[in-house]
C-alpha positions as CSV (number, residue, x, y, z in Angstrom):
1,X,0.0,0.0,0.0
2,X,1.2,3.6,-1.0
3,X,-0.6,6.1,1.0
4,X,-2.1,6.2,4.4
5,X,-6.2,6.4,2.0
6,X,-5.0,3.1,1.2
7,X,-4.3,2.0,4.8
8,X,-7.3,3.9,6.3
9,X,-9.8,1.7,3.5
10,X,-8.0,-2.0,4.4
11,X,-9.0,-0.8,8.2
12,X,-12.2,-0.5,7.9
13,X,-12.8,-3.4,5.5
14,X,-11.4,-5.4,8.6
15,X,-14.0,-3.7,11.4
16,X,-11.8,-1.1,12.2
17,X,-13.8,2.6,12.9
18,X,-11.8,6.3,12.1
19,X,-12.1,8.2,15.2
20,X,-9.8,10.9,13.5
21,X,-10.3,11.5,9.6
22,X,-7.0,12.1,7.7
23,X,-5.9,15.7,8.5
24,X,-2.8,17.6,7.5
25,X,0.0,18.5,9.3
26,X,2.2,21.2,8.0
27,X,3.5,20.5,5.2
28,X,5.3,17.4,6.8
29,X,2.8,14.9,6.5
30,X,-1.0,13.4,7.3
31,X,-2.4,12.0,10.2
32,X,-5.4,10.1,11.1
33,X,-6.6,7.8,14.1
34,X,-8.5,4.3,14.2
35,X,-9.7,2.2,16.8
36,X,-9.5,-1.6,16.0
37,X,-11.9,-4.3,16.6
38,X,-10.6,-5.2,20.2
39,X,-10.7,-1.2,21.0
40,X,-7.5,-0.6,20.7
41,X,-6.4,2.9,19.1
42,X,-4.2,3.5,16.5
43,X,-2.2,6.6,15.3
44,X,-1.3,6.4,11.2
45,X,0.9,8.6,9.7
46,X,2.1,9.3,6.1
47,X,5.0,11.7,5.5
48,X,4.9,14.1,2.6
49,X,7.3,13.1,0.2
50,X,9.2,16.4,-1.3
């Protein structure tokens, strides 16, 4: 998988809920926050590639 859209689709296919949509940081990256099946949460992050 190549970007964190990717990663964020896969998650929820497998139960998993967004708590955080995909938001930017600066210009360094995105982030976004999941919490699994079992409750567990989950901090992704994708760097912006310059």
């Amino acid at each position: 998988m190549s970007s964190i859209d990717d990663y964020l689709k896969k998650a929820q296919s497998l139960g998993a809920k967004i708590v955080l949509e995909k938001m930017g940081v600066d210009k360094l990256g995105h982030y976004a926050r999941i919490v699994d099946s079992e409750g567990n949460v989950i901090g992704l992050w994708e760097t912006i590639k310059s």
